[in-house]
N, C-alpha and C positions, 0 to 999 in steps of 0.2 A: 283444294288441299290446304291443310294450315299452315301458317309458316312458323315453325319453332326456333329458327335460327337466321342470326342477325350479325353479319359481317360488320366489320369497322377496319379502317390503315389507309393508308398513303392519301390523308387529306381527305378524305368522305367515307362518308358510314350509312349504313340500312336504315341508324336509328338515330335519335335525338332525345335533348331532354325531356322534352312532355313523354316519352312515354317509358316513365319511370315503371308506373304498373307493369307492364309488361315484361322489361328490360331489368327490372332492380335497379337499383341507386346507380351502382356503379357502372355499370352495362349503359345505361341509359347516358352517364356523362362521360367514359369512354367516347361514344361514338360522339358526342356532343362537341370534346374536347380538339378530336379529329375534324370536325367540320368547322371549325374555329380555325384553324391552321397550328392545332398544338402538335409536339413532337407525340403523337400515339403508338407506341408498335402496334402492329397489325393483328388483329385478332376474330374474332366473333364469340357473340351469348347464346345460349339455351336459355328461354325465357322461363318466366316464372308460369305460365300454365304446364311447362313440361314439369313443372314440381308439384302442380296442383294433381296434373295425370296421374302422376306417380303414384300419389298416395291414394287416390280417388282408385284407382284400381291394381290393388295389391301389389304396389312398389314395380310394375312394369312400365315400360317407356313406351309412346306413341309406336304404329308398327311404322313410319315412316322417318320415325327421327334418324335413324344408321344412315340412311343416306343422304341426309341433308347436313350433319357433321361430318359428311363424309367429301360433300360437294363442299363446304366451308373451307373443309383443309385441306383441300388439292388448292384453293383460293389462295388460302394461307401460306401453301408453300410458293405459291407463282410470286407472290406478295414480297416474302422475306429471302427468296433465290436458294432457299433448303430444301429437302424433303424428310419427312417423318422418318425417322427409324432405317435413315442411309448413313452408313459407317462413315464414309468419306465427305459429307456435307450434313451433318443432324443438324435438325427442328430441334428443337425445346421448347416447352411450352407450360407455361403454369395455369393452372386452374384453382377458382378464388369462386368464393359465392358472393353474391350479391342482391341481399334484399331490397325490398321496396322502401324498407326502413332501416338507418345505421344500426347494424348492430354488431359493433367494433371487438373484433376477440372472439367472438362466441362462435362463430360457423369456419368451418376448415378449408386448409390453402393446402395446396402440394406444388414448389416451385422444381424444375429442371427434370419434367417427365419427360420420358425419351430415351433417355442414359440407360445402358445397359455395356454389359461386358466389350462390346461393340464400337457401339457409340462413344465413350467415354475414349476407348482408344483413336477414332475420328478425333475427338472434341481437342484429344491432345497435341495432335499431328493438326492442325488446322490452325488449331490457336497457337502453335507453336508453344507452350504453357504445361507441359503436364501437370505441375500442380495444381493451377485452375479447374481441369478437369477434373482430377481427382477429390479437389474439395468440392466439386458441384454433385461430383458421383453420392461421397459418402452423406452428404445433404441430403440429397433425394431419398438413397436408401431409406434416411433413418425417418425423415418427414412420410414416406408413403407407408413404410412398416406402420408408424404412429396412428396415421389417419385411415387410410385403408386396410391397412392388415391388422388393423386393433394392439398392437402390441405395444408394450409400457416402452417410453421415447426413454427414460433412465436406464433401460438397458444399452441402449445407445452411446450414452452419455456418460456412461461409469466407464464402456469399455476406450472412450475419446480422453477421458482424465488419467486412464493408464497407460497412453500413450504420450500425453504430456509429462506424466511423470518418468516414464523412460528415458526421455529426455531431456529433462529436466529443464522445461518450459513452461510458460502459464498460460499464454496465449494462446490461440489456435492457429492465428497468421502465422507462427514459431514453427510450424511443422512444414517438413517441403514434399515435394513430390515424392517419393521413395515411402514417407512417412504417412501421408496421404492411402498410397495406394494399397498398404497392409493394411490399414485401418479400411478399406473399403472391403476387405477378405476379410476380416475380422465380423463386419457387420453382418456380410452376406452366410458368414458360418451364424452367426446368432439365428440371422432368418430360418435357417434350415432346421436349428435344432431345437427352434422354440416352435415352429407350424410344423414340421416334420416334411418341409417341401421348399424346395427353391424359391427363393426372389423373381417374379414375373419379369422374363426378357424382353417380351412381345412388347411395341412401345401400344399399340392399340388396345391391347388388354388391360396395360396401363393407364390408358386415357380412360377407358370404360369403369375402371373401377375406382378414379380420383371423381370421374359424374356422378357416381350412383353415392360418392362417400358424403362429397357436397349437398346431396339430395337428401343422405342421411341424418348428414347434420344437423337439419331443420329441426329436427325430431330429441335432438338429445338433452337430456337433462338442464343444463344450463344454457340452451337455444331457448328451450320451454318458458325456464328460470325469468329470462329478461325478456321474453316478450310478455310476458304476465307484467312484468314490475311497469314497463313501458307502454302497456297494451297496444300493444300487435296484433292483427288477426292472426292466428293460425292462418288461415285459407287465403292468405296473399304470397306465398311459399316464395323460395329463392330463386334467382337465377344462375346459370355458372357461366365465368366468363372464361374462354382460353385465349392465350394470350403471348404471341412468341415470344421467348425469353429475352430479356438484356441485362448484361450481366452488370453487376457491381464487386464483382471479386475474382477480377481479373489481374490487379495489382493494384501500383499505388496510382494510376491515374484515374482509377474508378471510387466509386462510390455510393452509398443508400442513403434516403433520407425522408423524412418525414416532417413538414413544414404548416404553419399556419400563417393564413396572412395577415393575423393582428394576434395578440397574446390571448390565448384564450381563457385566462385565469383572471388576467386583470382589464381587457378589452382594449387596451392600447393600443394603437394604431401603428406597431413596429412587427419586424418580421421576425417569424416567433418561429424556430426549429432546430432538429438535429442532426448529425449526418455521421455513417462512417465510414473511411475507407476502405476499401478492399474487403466488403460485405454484401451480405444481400438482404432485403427487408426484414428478415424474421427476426436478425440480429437486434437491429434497431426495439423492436415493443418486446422482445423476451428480455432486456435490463442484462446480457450475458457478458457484451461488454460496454465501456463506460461511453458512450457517446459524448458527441462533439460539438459545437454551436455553429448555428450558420453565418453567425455575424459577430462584428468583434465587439460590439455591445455587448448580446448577450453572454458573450464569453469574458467578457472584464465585470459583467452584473452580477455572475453565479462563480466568481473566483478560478476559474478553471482555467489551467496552463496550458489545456490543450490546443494546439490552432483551430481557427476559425476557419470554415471553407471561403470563405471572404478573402483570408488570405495566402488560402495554399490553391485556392482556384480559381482566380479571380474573374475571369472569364465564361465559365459555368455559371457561378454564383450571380454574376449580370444576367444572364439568359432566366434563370430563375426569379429573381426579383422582377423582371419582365413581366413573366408568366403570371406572377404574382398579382401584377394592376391588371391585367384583361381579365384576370379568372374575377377578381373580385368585381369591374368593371362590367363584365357579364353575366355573373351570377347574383351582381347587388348584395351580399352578403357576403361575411368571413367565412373560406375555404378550408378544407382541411385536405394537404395533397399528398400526395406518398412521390417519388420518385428515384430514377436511377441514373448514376452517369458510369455510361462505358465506354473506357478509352474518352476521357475528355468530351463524350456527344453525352448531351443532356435529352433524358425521356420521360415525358410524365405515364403516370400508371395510374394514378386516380386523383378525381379532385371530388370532393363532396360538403355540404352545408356543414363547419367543425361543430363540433360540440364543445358548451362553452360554461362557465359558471353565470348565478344568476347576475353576478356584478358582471361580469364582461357582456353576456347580453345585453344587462339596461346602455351598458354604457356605447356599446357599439351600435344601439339603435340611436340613441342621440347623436353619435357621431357623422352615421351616415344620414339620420337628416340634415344634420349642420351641412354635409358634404353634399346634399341633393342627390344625392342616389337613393334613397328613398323617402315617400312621407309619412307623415304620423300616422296613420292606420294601419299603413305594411309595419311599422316599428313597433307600434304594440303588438300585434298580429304573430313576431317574430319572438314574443317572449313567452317560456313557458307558462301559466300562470301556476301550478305546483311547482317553480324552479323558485318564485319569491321567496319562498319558504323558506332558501337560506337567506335572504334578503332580513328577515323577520328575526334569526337565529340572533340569542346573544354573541357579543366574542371577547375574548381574552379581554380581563381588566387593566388595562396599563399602566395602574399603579400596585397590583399586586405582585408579591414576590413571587419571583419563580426559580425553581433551582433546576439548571436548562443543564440536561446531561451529554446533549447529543446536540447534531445539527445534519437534515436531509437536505434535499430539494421541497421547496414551495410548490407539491402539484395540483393541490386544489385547494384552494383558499377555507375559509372558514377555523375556526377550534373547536375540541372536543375534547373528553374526558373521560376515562373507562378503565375497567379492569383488563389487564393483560389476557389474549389469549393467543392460541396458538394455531387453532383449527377452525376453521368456516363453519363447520358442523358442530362445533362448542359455543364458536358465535352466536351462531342463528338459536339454539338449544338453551344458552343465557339467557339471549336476549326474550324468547318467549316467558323464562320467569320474571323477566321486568330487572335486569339487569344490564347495565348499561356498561359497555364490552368495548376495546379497543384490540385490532385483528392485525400479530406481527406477524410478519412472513417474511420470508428471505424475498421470495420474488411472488405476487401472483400470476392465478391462471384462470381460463375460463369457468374450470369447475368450481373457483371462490364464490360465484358470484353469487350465492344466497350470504354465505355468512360475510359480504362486504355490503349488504346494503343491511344486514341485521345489526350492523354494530354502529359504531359512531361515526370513528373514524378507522382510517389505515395506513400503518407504517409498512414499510419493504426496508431491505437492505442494497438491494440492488433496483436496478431501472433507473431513468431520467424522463422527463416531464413530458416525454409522451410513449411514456412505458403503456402496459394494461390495465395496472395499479391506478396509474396519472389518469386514461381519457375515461374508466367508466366510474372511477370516483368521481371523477367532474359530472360525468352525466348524470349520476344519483345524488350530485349534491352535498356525499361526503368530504366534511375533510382530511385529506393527502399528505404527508411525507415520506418520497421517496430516495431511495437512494442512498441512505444513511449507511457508509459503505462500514465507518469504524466501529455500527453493532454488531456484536458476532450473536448469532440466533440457534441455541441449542435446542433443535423439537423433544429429543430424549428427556432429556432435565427440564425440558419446559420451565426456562429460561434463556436471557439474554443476556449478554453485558459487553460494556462500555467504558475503556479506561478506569478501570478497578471496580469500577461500580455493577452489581448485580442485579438485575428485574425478574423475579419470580411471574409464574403463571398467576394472576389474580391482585400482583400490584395495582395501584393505581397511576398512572401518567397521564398525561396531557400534551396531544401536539398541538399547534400552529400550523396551518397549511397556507397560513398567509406568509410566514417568513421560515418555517421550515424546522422551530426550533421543537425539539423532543425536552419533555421537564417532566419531573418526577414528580408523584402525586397531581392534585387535584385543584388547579388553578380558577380562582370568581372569575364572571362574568361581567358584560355591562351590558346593556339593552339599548337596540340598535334604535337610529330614527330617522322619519322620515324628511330627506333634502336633497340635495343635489341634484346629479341625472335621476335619481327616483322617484322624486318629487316631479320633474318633467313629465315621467312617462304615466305616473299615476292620473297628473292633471289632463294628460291626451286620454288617456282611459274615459278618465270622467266625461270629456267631452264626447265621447262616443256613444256611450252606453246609455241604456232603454230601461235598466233595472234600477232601482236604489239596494240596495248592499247593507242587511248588519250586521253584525257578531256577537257570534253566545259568549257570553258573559258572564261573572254573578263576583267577581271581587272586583273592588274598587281599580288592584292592579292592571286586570284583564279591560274592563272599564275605558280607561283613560286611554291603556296603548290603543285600543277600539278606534275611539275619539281623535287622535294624532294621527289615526292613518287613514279616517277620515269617514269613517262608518255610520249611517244614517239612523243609526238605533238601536238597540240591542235586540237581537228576533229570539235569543232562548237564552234564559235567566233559570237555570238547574239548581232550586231551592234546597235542595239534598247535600249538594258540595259547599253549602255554609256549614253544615254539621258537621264537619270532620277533625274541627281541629279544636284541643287548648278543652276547655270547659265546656264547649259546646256539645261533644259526643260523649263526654259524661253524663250532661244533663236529657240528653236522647236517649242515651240508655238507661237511664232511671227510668225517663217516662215508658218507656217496652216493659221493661220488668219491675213498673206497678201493681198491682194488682185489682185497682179499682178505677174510676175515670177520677175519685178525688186525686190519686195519685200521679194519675198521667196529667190530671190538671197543673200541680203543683211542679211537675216538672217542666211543663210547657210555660209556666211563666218565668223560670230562668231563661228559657229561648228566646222569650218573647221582644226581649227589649236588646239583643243581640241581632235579630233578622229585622228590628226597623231600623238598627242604625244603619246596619248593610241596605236598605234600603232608599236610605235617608240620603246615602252618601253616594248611592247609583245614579238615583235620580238627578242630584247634583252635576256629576258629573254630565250628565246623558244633555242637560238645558235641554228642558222641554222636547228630548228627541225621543219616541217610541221605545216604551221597554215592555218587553214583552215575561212575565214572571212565571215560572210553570210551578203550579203546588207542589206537593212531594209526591216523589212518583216512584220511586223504588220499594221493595217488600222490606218489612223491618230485619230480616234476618242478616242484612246485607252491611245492618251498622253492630251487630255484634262477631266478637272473635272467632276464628278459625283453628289456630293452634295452641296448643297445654299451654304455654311459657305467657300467650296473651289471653286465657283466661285466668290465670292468678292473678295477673295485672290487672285485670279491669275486676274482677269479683273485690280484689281490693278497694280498686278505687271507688266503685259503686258502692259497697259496703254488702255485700250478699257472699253466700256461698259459689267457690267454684261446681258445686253441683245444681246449686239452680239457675247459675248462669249456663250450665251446659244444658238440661234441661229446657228451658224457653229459647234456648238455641236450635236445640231438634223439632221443639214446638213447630217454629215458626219457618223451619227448611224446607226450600221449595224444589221438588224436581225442573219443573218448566217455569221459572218465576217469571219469563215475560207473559205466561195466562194469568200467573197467578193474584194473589191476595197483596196487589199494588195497584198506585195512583187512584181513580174515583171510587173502587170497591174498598183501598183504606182507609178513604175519606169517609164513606158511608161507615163505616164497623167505628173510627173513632174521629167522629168529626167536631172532636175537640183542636184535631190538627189542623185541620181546615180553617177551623173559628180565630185560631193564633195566629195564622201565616194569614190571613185574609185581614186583620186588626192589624197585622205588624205593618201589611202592606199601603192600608188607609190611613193609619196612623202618621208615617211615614210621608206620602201623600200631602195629606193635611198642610205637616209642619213645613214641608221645602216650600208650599204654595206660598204661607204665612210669611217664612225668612224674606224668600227671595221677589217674591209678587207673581211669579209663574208656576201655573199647574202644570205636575208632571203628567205626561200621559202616557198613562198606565192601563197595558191590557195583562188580565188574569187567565193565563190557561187551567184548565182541570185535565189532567193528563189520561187515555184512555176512555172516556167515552165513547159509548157505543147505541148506534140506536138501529131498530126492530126493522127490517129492510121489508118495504110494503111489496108484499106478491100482489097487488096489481097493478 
């Protein structure tokens, strides 16, 4: 028989970390964190083959799975001294998916299943608390409606804002029991009149349909979304964990929070998180309200009056800092942990590998070999190699003006620059015409996550530094400010504003994700370079590696950063992209609409003494390192106009008609231009072009030998040939 489920609690578990495949990330350090001797609540997973089943055979579940979640949670209950769906002592139980890979936000939680009409009256006579109860009730309702019952969580949440306004309160802690419990009949009449059927009582029918939601989730849209950007298999599916509840919003002795054990923006080696009271986790990454700091550093670093749990619980906050050195001590890596304190007892709920920027990376591999918890190979090993890529990114010029109209949280380091938008789906929709987009939002959600990696960067109005905004701009690389609570964000008028000042849809701004600052319009650059801990990790690289490494190139620019970062030679030299700018693509397109080869000659020799200096000055640059030069390889249609307004332009500048410059435009259009009449077939038809780019290249050649006393070594590609495949 298989086994699909895997118990964890009271200091041992079924499962451990090696078996992540199986268990998901979280499943797997769950039971991990348990057999370690962490504070675990008691729980068990349905592994990730019960989600492979799933879908392998029309969304049904193994025929033996009912009773081994069935034996689980008689387990469960002997475990935590409750039972499932008894009025007088209720189970709660959340259920959370858990891939084999982070994927933070995107797959669906339903926390305090169990609660029904019932129960909720138990929960209140037990805890002595009715309010407790009732805000766990109207939670659940509105999160299972959400996730399992498909219905929009706004209807939830409009009818929750009319209730604070009855009362004329902002907060949700504002509301007490009395107020709670209409608002729990409030929600339960929406269920009835938006499905045309009751809110499910049965807690098992409820457990059954928060597994199947988890299972579904795999599948949705933006599950899809980020495992494509991250490549994920499909076919490594989720697991679901359940998990007895503990509460964080029982009062003020309780509390949620979400921790790293080193900053994961800037990789410092201080304890880096949030916390609030009398909440429960969803609070904390929905940005709903302002979260807290765990330490009084970072509460005096980010200006905030709020207390520190450092110092309204100081005894907690030791047991955590604790947890802190063995999670990292045992996992050899920065953690990323979620947790809960109820009633003064401290529980962890998840620890996992955080996600981090490329600078916190580099930096926290150098630290931990400094620290001997690991060596140079695990430290390279541990960096993305697509995460350098913000490494490489210009940032803000520091001596450029900027006129800073706002100020968020620094969620993910890096600057950028863009047009205002407003919608994920306007984002992504720019960004494909080659526009370069910045994404405000009051708050995001799962469903952003195409138009948050289409654009540059992203502002919110609400959330803190490990909102959903904060960890999966970190993960993608974007830069981050959140939190920016004094923008008000109008979606209607598609605009914003900010102490008097307006931002239209399609302004241009600029954040800072390193210090958090929002400025209006379009701030320079400067270009990053290679030192520090980068320089470290690069030179452990080097010592590793079995390849030599170059970079396509062909401006002097592109060149030299090549060279500074330490590139063996240039492997592709795209003789095309010299033509594009200043006099160069005038004299290109003379020589297309010539009419003879005298004429394509005479145009070729204004090129000609342009592509050997570009040559002249590669080579240079390259000292005697391999550059590799590719002819021209695109079809000519590719260097003349596409729209009315840029062929006046250029019929001008050429000196011809806008109608024979349209004309030799249709000429030369290619439906499949990668078969077509490019690279060696246009070298053959006018191998005038070949004869100037092969001269400019010798030429060139020649004279750096002559200057400098060393021969460049120069290979010539012809791009596209093709030879006759021998049938024997």
């Amino acid at each position: 028989m298989t086994k699909w489920v895997y118990s964890f609690g009271s200091g041992k578990a079924e499962g451990q970390a090696d078996m992540r495949n199986l268990l998901g990330g979280k499943g797997a350090n769950l039971a991990e964190m348990g057999n370690i001797g962490l504070p675990v609540p008691p729980g068990f997973t349905v592994t990730t083959e019960v989600c492979t089943h799933y879908y392998a055979y029309e969304r049904n579940y193994p025929s033996d799975l009912t009773d081994q979640v069935e034996a689980a949670l008689a387990k469960l209950e002997t475990e935590s001294d409750m039972k499932f769906g008894d009025p007088a002592n209720p189970l709660l139980v959340s259920v959370r998916s858990g891939a084999r890979a982070s994927m933070p936000g995107m797959m669906d939680t339903v926390l305090n299943l169990g609660l029904n009409d019932a129960t909720a009256e138990g929960l209140a006579a037990k805890s002595g608390d009715a309010r407790f109860a009732y805000d766990s009730y109207r939670r659940f309702i509105q999160m299972y409606s959400n996730v399992v019952l498909d219905m929009d969580h706004h209807l939830f949440e409009d009818q929750l804002e009319i209730k604070k306004e009855e009362k004329g309160v902002y907060l949700d802690t504002d509301l007490d029991a009395d107020d709670l419990k209409a608002l729990v009949t409030d929600y339960l009449n929406i269920v009835q009149t938006e499905l045309g059927k009751g809110f499910p009582q049965d807690p098992k029918e409820q457990l059954w349909g928060a597994i199947g939601a988890v299972f579904n989730s795999w599948m949705t849209h933006r599950a899809v979304v980020y495992r494509k950007l991250n490549k994920i298999p499909e076919e490594w599916g989720t697991a679901v964990n359940i998990q007895a509840m503990v509460f964080g919003n029982m009062g003020d002795d309780c509390a949620t929070g979400v921790a790293f054990t080193r900053d994961p923006s800037t990789g410092e080696n201080i304890f880096y998180g949030e916390y609030l009271v009398n909440a429960q986790g969803e609070d904390v990454v929905a940005g709903i309200r302002t979260p807290q700091h765990l330490t009084i550093a970072g509460k005096e670093a980010h200006g905030s009056k709020l207390p520190a749990m450092e110092e309204v619980m100081p005894e907690v906050f030791n047991q955590l800092a604790d947890v802190r050195i063995i999670l990292e001590k045992h996992y050899a890596d920065m953690q990323d942990i979620e947790f809960t304190v109820q009633q003064g007892k401290l529980y962890m709920l998840q620890t996992r590998a955080g996600k981090r920027t490329a600078h916190a990376a580099i930096k926290i591999a150098c630290d931990m070999v400094d620290e001997e918890l690991i060596d140079t190979k695990t430290a390279v090993s541990r960096i993305e190699p697509q995460s350098l890529d913000q490494i490489l990114h210009p940032r803000l010029d520091p001596d450029a003006p900027r006129n800073i109209i706002s100020k968020g949280l620094p969620a993910s380091p890096g600057a950028a620059s863009g047009i205002v938008v407003f919608a994920a789906d306007e984002a992504e929709a720019r960004a494909l015409e080659g526009q370069k987009v910045m994404l405000v939002r009051i708050e995001t959600s799962p469903e952003d996550i195409h138009g948050m990696h289409a654009a540059q960067g992203i502002l919110t109005t609400r959330g803190g530094m490990t909102s959903h905004a904060a960890v999966v701009a970190r993960g993608m690389g974007r830069p981050c400010v959140a939190g920016a609570g004094d923008i008000n964000v109008d979606y209607k008028s598609g605009e914003f504003s900010v102490r008097g000042t307006e931002v239209k849809a399609g302004d241009w701004i600029t954040i800072d994700g390193s210090t958090g600052d929002i400025i209006l319009g379009e701030v320079p650059t400067v270009q990053p370079e290679l030192s520090g801990d980068f320089g470290r990790v690069m030179e452990w690289a080097d010592s590793i590696r079995r390849l030599k490494v170059r970079a396509n190139a062909e401006t002097p620019e592109d060149a030299r950063t090549a060279a500074n970062f330490g590139a063996q030679g240039i492997g592709l030299c795209r003789t095309e992209h010299m033509f594009f700018e200043g006099e160069r693509i005038v004299a290109m397109r003379e020589m297309i609409l010539a009419e003879d080869e005298d004429g394509r000659r005479a145009a070729l020799a204004k090129i000609l003494p342009m592509q050997r200096a570009d040559f002249i000055e590669l080579f240079k640059i390259m000292k005697g390192l391999p550059v590799t030069v590719r002819l021209l390889d695109p079809p000519l249609h590719e260097f003349l106009p596409r729209e009315q307004n840029e062929f006046e332009q250029v019929a001008e500048q050429v000196g011809v008609s806008v109608e024979k410059l349209k004309h030799r435009a249709s000429q030369l259009h290619e439906f499949n231009p990668m078969l077509g009449h490019r690279g060696c077939r246009l070298l053959n038809t006018y191998p005038e072009i070949c004869e100037m780019q092969a001269r400019a290249i010798l030429e060139a050649a020649i004279e750096v030998q002559q200057e400098t006393g060393e021969a460049p070594l120069c290979e010539i590609m012809v791009p596209l040939v093709g030879t006759k495949k021998n049938s024997n």
